[in-house]
C-alpha positions in Angstrom: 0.0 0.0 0.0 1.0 3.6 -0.6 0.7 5.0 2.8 1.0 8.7 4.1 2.1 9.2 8.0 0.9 12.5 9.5 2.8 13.5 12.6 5.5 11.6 11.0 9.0 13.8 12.6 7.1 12.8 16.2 8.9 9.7 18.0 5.6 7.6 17.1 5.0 8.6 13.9 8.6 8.1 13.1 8.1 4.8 14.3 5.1 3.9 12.1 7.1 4.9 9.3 9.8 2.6 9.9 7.2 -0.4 10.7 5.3 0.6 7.4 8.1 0.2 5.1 9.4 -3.1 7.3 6.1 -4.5 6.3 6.7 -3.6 2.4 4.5 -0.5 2.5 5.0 2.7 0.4 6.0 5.8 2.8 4.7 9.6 2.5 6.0 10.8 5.6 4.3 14.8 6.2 6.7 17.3 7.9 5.6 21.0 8.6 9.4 22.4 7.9 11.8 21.1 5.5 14.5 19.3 6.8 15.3 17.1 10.2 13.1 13.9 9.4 15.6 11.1 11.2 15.1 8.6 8.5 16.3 8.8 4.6 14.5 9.0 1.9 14.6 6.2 -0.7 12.4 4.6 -3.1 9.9 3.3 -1.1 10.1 6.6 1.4 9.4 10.4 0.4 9.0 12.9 2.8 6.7 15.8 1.9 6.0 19.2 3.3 2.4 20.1 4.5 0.6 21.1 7.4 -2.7 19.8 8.4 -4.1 22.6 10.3 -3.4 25.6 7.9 -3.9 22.8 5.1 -1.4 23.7 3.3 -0.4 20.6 1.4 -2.1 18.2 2.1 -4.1 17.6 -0.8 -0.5 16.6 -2.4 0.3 14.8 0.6 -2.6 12.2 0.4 -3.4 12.4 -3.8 -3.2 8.9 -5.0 -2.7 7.4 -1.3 -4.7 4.1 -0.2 -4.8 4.6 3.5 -3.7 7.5 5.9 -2.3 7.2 9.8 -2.2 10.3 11.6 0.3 10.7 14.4 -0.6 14.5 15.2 -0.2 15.9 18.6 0.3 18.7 20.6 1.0 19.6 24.3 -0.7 20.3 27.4 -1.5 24.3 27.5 -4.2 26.2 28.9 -4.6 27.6 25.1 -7.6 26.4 22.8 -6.1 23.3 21.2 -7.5 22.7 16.9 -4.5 20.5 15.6 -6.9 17.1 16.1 -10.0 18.8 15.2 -8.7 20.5 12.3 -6.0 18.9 10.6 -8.5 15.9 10.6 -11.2 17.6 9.0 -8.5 18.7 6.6 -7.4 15.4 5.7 -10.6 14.1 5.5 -11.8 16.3 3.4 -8.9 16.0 0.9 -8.7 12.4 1.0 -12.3 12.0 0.1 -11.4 13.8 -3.2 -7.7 13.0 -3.4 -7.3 9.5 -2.1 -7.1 6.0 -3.8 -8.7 4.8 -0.6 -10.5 5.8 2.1 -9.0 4.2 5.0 -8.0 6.7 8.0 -6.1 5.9 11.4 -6.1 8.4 14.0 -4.8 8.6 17.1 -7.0 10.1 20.3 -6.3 8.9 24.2 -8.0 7.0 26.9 -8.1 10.1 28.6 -10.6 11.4 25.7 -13.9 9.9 28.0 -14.6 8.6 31.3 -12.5 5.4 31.3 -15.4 2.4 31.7 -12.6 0.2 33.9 -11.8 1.2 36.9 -7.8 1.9 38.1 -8.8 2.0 41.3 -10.2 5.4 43.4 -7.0 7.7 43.3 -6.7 7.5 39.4 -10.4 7.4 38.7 -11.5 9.9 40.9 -8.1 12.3 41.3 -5.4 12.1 38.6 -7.8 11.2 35.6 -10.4 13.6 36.5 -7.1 16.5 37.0 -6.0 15.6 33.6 -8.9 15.4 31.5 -11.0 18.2 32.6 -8.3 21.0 34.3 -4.5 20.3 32.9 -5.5 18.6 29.4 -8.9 20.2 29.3 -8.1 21.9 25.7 -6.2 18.8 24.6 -9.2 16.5 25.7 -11.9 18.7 24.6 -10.3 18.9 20.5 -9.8 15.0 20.3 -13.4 14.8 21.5 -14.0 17.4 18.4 -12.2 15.1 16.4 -14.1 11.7 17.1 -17.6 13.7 16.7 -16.3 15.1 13.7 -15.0 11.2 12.3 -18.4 9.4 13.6 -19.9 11.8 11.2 -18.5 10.9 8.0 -19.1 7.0 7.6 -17.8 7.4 3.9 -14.2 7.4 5.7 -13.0 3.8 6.6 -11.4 5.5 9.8 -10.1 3.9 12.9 -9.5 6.0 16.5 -6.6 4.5 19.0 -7.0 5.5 22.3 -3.4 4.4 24.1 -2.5 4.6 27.7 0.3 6.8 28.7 2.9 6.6 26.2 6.4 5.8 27.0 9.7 4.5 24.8 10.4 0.9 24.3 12.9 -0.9 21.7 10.2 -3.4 20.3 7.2 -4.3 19.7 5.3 -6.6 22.6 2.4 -8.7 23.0 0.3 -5.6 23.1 -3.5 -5.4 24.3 -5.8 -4.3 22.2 -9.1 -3.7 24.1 -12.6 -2.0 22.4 -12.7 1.6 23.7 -11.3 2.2 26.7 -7.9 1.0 27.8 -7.6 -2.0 30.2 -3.9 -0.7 31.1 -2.7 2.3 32.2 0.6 2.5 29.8 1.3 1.9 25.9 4.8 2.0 24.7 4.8 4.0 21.6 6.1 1.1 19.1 3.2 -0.7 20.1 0.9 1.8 19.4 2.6 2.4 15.8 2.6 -1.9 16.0 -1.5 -1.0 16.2 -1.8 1.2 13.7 -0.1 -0.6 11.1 -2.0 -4.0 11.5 -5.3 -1.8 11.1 -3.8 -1.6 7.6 -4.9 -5.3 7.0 -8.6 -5.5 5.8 -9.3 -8.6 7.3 -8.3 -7.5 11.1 -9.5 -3.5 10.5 -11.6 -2.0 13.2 -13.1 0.1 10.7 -15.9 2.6 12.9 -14.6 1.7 16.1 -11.9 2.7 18.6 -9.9 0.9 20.1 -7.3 1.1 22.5 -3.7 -0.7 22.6 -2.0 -1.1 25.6 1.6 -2.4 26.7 2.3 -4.7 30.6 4.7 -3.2 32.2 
């Protein structure tokens, strides 16, 4: 498949790159600024300029593409927060008339609702609560946007991941993969790439649904 990574110069979407292409993918790997992408281009790998949010580019970015992971993300800040909302709508939009497919991965948090399995009464009813509706309230809030904004546009094949707390490991485990809500508390960033790429397969998609990959530590 001829895939584009949004998000790609993060240390996940970097990853999904390099898992893509192991699996005998094609690469479009998006950067907002020329330059300082840690893997090389080659035949099977181009990396292209664009910017989902302003949408600048993207329209060249997913022409001609047959599926599209998005790897976008942004901080915690007290500032309104559009770079899920937004540079989704913008890549659906384009891909709808650009694409050669329709197939969309995006990546959200288990932090986006309520979690429906409990961690116990200091996460549930303390730390989660302090994240998702006072520290990461803008965050939360604009991947909410942008699941509303994918459960309304069932022509798009897309898939939401909603991880555990990311962290670095150096390969790819015996991950979890649980129907909405995380079941652990952590995900080690290869194995969420690890998720995305096998929603590339037709036969194991999740296509409508999210789902939510999770690492034992």
């Amino acid at each position: 498949m001829l895939i584009t990574v949004f998000g790609a110069t993060g240390p996940t979407g970097t990853l999904a790159c390099e898992l893509a292409l192991a699996a005998g993918h094609r690469v479009r790997a998006v950067s907002r600024r020329d330059g300082g992408f840690p893997l090389v281009a080659t035949d099977a790998l181009a990396v292209v300029r664009a910017d989902a949010v302003t949408g600048e580019g993207v329209r060249e970015a997913v022409e001609g593409v047959d599926a599209v992971l998005s790897v976008l993300g942004a901080s915690y800040t007290r500032r309104p927060v559009n770079v899920y909302s937004v540079g989704t709508r913008n890549i659906v939009e384009e891909l709808r008339d650009a694409g050669r497919g329709n197939r969309l991965v995006v990546v959200s948090s288990g932090l986006t609702y309520p979690p429906e399995s409990g961690f116990g009464f200091i996460p549930d009813h303390i730390i989660f609560p302090l994240l998702r509706n006072v520290i990461g309230r803008t965050l939360y809030d604009d991947m909410a946007r942008m699941e509303e904004l994918l459960g309304r546009n069932a022509e798009i094949a897309w898939t939401v991941m909603r991880p555990g707390r990311l962290f670095d490991a150096s390969t790819v485990s015996d991950f979890r993969l649980d129907p909405d809500h995380p079941s652990q508390g952590y995900t080690s960033r290869i194995d969420l790439a690890a998720a995305m790429i096998a929603e590339l397969n037709a036969a194991t998609a999740h296509v409508h649904q999210a789902v939510a990959p999770t690492t034992k530590r």
